[in-house]
C-alpha positions in Angstrom: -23.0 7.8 94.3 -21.7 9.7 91.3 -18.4 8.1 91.5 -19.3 5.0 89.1 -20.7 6.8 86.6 -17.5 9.8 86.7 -15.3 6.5 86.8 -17.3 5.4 83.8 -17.6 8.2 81.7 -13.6 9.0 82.3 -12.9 5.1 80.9 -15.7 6.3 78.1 -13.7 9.2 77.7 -10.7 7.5 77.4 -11.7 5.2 74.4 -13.2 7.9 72.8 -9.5 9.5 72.6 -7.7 6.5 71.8 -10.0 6.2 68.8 -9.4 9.8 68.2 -5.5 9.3 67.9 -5.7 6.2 65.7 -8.1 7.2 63.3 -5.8 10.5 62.8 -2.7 8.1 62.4 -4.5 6.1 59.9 -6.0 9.1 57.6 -2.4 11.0 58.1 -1.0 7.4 56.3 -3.6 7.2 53.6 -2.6 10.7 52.9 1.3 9.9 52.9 0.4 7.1 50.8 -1.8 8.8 48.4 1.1 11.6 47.9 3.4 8.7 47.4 1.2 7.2 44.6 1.0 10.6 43.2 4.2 11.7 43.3 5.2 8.4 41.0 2.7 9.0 38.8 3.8 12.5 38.0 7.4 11.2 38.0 6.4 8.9 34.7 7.4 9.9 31.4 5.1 11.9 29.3 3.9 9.1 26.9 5.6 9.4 23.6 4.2 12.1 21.1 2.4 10.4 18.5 2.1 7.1 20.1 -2.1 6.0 18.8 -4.1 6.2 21.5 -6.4 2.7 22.5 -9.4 4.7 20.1 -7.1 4.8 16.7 -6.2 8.4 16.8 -3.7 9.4 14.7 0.1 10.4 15.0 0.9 13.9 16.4 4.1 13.9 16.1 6.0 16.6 13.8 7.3 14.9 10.5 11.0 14.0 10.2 11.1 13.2 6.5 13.2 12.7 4.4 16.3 12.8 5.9 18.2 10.0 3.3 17.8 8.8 -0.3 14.6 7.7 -1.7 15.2 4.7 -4.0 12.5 4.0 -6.7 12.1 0.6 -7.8 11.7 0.5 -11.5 10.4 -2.6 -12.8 10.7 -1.7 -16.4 14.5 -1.8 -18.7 16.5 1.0 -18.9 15.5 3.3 -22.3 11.7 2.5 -22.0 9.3 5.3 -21.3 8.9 4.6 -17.7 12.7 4.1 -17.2 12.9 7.7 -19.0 10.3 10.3 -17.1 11.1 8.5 -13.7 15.0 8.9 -14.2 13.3 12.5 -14.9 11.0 12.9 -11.8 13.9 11.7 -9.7 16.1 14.7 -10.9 14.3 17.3 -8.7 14.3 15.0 -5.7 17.4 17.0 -5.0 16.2 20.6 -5.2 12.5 19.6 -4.0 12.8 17.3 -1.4 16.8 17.7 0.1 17.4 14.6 -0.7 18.6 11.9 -3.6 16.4 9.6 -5.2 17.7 6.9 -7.1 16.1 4.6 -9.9 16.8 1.6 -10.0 15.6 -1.5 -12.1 14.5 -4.7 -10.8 13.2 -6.4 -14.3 12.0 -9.8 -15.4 8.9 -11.6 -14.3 6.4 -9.2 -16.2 7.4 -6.9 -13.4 6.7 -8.9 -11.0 10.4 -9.5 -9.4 10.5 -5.7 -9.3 6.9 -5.7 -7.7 8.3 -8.3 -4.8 11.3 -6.4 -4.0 9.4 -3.2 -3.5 7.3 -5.3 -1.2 10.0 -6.4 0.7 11.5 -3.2 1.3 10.7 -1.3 4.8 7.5 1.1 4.5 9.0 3.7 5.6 8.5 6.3 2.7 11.8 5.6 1.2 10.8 3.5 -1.4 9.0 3.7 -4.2 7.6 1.7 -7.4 7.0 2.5 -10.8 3.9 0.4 -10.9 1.3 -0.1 -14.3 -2.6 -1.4 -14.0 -1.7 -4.8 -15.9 0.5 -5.4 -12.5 -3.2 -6.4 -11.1 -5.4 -6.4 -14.0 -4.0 -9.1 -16.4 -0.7 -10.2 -14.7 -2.4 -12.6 -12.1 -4.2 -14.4 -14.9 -0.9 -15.9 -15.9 1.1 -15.6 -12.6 1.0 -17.1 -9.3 1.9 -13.7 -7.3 1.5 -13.2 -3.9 0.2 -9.5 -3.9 -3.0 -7.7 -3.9 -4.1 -4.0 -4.8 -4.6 -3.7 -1.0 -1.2 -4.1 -0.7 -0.2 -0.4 -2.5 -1.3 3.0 -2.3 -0.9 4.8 -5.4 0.8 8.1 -5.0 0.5 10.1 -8.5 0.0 8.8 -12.7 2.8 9.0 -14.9 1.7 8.9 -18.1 -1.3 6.9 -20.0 0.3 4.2 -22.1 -0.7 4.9 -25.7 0.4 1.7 -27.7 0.8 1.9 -31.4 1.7 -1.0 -33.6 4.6 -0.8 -36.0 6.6 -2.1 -39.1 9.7 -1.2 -40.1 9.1 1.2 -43.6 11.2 -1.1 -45.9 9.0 -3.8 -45.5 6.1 -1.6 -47.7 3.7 -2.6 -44.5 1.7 0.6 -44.2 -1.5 -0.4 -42.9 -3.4 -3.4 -41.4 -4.8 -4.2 -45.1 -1.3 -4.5 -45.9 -0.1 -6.7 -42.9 -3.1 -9.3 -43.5 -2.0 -9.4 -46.9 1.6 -10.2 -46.3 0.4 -12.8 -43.8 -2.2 -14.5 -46.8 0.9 -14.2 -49.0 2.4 -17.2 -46.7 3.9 -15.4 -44.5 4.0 -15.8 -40.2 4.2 -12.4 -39.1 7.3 -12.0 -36.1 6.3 -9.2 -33.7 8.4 -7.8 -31.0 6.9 -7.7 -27.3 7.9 -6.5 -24.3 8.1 -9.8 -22.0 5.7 -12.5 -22.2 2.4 -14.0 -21.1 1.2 -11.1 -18.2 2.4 -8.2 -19.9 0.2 -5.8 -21.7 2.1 -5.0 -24.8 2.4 -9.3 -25.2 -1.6 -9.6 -24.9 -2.8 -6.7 -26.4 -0.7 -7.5 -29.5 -1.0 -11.1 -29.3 -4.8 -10.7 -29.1 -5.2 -8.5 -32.5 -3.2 -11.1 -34.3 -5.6 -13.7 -33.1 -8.6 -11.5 -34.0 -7.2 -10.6 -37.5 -6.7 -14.4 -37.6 -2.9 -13.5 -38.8 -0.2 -16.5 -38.2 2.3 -14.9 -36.2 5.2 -15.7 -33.8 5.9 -13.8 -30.7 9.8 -12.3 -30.0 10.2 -11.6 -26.7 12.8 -8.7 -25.5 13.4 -7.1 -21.7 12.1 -3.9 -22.5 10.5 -1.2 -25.0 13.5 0.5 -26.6 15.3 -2.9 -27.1 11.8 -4.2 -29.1 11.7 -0.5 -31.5 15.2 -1.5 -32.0 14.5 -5.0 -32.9 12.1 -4.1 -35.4 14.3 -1.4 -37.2 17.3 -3.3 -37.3 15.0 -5.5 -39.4 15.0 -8.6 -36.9 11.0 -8.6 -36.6 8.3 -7.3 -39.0 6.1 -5.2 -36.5 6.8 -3.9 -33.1 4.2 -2.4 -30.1 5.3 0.6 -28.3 4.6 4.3 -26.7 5.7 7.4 -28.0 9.1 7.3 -26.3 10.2 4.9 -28.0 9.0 5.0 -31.2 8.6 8.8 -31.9 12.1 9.8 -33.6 12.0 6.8 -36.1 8.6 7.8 -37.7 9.3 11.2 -37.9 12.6 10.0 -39.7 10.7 7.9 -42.0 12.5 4.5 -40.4 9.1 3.0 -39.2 5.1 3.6 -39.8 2.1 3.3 -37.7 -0.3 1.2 -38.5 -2.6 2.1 -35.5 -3.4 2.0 -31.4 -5.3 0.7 -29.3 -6.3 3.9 -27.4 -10.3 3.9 -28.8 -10.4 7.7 -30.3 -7.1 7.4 -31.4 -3.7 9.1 -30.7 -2.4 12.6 -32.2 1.6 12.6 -31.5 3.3 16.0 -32.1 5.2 15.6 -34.9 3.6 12.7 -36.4 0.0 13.7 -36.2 -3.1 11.5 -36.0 -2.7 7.8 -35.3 -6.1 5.9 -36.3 -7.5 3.1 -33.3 -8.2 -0.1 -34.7 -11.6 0.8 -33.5 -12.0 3.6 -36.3 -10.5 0.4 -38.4 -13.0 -1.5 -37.8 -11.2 -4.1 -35.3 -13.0 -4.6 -31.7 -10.3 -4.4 -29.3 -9.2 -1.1 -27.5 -6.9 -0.9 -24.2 -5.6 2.4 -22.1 -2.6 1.3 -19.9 -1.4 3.4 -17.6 2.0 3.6 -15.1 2.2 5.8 -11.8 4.2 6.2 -8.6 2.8 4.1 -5.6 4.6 3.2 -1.7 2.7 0.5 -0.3 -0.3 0.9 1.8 0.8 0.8 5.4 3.5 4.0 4.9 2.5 7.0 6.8 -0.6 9.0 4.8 1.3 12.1 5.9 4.5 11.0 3.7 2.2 10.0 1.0 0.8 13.8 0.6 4.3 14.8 0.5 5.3 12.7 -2.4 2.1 13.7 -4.4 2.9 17.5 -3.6 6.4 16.4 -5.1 5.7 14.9 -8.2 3.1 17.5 -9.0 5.3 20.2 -8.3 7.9 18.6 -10.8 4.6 18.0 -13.3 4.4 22.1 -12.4 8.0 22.8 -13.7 8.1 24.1 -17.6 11.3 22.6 -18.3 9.5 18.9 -17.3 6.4 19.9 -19.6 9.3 20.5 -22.0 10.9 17.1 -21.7 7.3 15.4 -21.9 6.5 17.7 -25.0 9.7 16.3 -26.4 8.9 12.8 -26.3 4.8 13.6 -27.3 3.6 12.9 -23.8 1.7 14.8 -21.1 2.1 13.9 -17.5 -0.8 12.7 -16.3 -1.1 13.7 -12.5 -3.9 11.3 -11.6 -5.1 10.9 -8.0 -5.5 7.4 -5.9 -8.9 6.7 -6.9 -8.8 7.3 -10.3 -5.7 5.0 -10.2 -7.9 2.3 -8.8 -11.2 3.0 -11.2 -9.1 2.9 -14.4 -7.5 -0.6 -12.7 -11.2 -1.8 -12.5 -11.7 -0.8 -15.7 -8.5 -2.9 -17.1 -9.5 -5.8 -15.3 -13.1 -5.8 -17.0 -11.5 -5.4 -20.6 -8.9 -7.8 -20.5 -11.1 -11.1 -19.1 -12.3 -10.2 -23.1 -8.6 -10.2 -24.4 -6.5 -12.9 -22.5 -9.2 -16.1 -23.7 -7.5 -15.1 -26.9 -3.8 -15.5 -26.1 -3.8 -18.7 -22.9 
């Protein structure tokens, strides 16, 4: 009688081991699997150091830079201010940075033609612009360009641009009394500018003729130096331009200073104290400004190692010698004060540029 249930329970037992057996078979492949999967993922190559994660983080990776020449695009003609203290700056690339850097001038287009080849260049931290406020404060008024402040991140200031108005000492023009005098005595009055419509040193002198109500006739030239020249070789009656430029032939007696636009006035070693036309009386008052910029999208970490450059050259006292020399101060400005004093233009000159479209 026990024989059907034995018989039973051994064909029980049976199942119970076949399941046994297969189940082992099928966890010992889910492991061999599971190893497998491992074992490729651990065979993948580390992702690349620096790579931004999905979250924005920044690059880790160590900094390989510079290892070749830095070019800097100068916008500006050879002899004018900026042309000068960048051709400086770049000197000490050399002995600061282990590497070149080399200036080169891209003129014409009120700087924009040098502004559009720096923005075609790779932004890779081996370029860099000599760039002035006007470039976005007044240029664009009288300019189709195809750039935007976003489009540049200022890196250090070179020097505030202090523009004085002059006339060649054999005419006997010594002062704005004078000049509106020799203009009533029938005269039009030929001023030297640097470039046209959407440079500074064009509107800013172009508007104080307009306010003084002077008839006058605008004599365009590339650059600063080849203007001051102009006006002492006797070509033009009056001239605008920085203390580069002009500093040697006042102090020589060749031109005078008849005043600048900088509102509390300019004192230039060796000359002394240049009156604003605001202490004369005259309503109009402009502080340019040029500094070193690589556009926006180069790495911030490149960025900090150009300003540590420039403000270790600013640092040097042969530099402060050379800047003494020509009565300038570098002016070692940060981004945002860049960008306030840009602001700042753009409010003053929707005053000035009615007065010269």
């Amino acid at each position: 009688s026990d024989y059907p249930s034995h018989k039973f329970l051994i064909q029980e037992g049976g199942t119970t081991m076949k399941s046994k057996k297969l189940l082992s078979l099928l966890l010992a492949l889910a492991m061999v699997m599971s190893m497998a999967a491992c074992g490729a993922k651990t065979n993948e190559p580390p992702a690349t150091s620096g790579t931004p994660s999905e979250t924005g983080a920044p690059a880790t990776e160590e900094l390989n830079w510079p290892t070749k020449e830095i070019t800097l695009i100068q916008p500006w003609s050879l002899g004018g201010g900026p042309d000068v203290i960048t051709r400086q700056i770049a000197s000490y690339s050399d002995k600061i940075l282990g590497v070149p850097m080399i200036v080169e001038n891209h003129t014409g287009g009120s700087g924009t033609i040098g502004m559009n080849d720096f923005l075609e260049a790779e932004d890779d931290g081996y370029t860099l612009f000599c760039c002035n406020g006007p470039l976005f404060s007044l240029t664009p008024s009288f300019i189709d360009v195809d750039y935007t402040i976003d489009d540049i991140s200022p890196i250090c200031g070179i020097r505030i641009t202090e523009f004085v108005i002059l006339s060649n000492a054999s005419s006997k023009i010594t002062n704005i009394q004078e000049l509106k005098d020799y203009a009533a005595a029938g005269h039009t009055v030929k001023y030297a500018t640097t470039g046209g419509p959407g440079n500074d040193s064009y509107t800013m002198i172009s508007a104080l003729f307009a306010l003084l109500d002077i008839p006058c006739e605008a004599v365009p030239y590339d650059g600063g130096q080849e203007a001051i020249n102009a006006l002492v070789g006797g070509h033009v009656d009056i001239a605008i331009g920085s203390p580069p430029t002009y500093r040697d032939y006042v102090i020589n007696g060749q031109l005078n200073c008849l005043g600048t636009f900088i509102p509390e006035g300019l004192d230039v070693e060796g000359i002394g104290h240049i009156a604003s036309f605001k202490e004369q009386g005259i309503d109009v008052e402009f502080t340019g400004m040029d500094y070193l910029a690589v556009r926006s999208s180069v790495d911030p970490r490149i960025q900090e190692k150009l300003r540590e450059f420039v403000l270790e050259v600013y640092a040097d006292p042969e530099f402060q010698a050379f800047m003494a020399g020509m009565g300038m101060k570098a002016w070692d400005s940060d981004a945002a004060e860049i960008l306030s004093m840009i602001d700042s233009q753009t409010e003053a000159m929707s005053q000035y540029i009615p007065l010269v479209q």
